[in-house]
N, C-alpha and C positions, 0 to 999 in steps of 0.2 A: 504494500500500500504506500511507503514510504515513496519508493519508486515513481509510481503514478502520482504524487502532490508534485513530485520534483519537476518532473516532463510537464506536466499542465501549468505548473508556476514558471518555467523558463520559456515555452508555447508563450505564452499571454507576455513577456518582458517585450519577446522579438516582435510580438503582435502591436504591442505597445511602443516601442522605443526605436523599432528600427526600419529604417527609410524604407518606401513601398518598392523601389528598383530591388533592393534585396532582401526584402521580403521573403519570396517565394523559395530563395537559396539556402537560406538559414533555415527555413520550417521541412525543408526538404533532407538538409543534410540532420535535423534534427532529430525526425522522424525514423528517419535512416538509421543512424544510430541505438537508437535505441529498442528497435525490431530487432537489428545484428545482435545486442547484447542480451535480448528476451531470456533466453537459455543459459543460465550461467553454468562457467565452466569451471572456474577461477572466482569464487567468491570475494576474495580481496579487491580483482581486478575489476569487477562490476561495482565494487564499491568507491575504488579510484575514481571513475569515470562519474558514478553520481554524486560524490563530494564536487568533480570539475564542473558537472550542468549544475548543481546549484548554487556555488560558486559565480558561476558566469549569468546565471540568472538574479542574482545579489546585485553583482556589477551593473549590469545592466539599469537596474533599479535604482541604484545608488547614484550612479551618474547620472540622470535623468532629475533627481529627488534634489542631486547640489546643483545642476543646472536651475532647475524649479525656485531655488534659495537665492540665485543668481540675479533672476528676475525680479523675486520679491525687494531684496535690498539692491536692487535698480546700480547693479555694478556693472559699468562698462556697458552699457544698452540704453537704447530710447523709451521712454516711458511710453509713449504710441504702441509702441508694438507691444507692451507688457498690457496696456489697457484694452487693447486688439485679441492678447489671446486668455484674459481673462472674462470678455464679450465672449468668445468663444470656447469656452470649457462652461459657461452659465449656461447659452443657447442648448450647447450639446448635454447637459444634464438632464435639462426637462425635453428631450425628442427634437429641438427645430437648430436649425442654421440659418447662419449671418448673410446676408446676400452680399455679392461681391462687388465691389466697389468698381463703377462704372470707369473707365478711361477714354481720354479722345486718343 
């Protein structure tokens, strides 16, 4: 069981945190992974590898969480944009989105 929290919390980090182009690579090589290792052989060695995905699923989280911190105390960024993606994490809570801002 421990196993399956690990794979669905590190699914959800990449679903989360990492750009739509690679996307499909990481959930792919992810999935992959962890069918090859379904069958353990090497119980130590399946424990390796799930200390490394939740591990890199932490990271994932954490880098994201001091970016998030980054924003709040408005280091090094424009306040627009933090008021921009704070409209947009409100919108997307309750179901709707921001309409895009027209250009000539």
């Amino acid at each position: 069981m421990e196993a399956f929290r690990i794979y669905r919390n590190l699914l959800r980090a990449v679903e989360t945190h990492i750009g739509n182009s690679n996307k499909t690579h990481f959930r792919e090589y992810i999935m992959a992974e962890f069918r090859k290792n379904k069958d353990p052989q090497d119980f130590s060695f399946v424990q390796q590898k799930l200390q490394l995905a939740y591990n890199y699923a932490l990271l994932l989280n954490s880098i994201h969480h001091h970016k998030d911190l980054l924003f709040s105390y408005n280091i090094a960024i424009d306040r627009e944009a933090e008021k921009n993606l704070t409209l947009e994490r409100s919108a997307a809570s309750v179901g709707l989105q921001l309409p895009k801002p027209y250009n000539d």
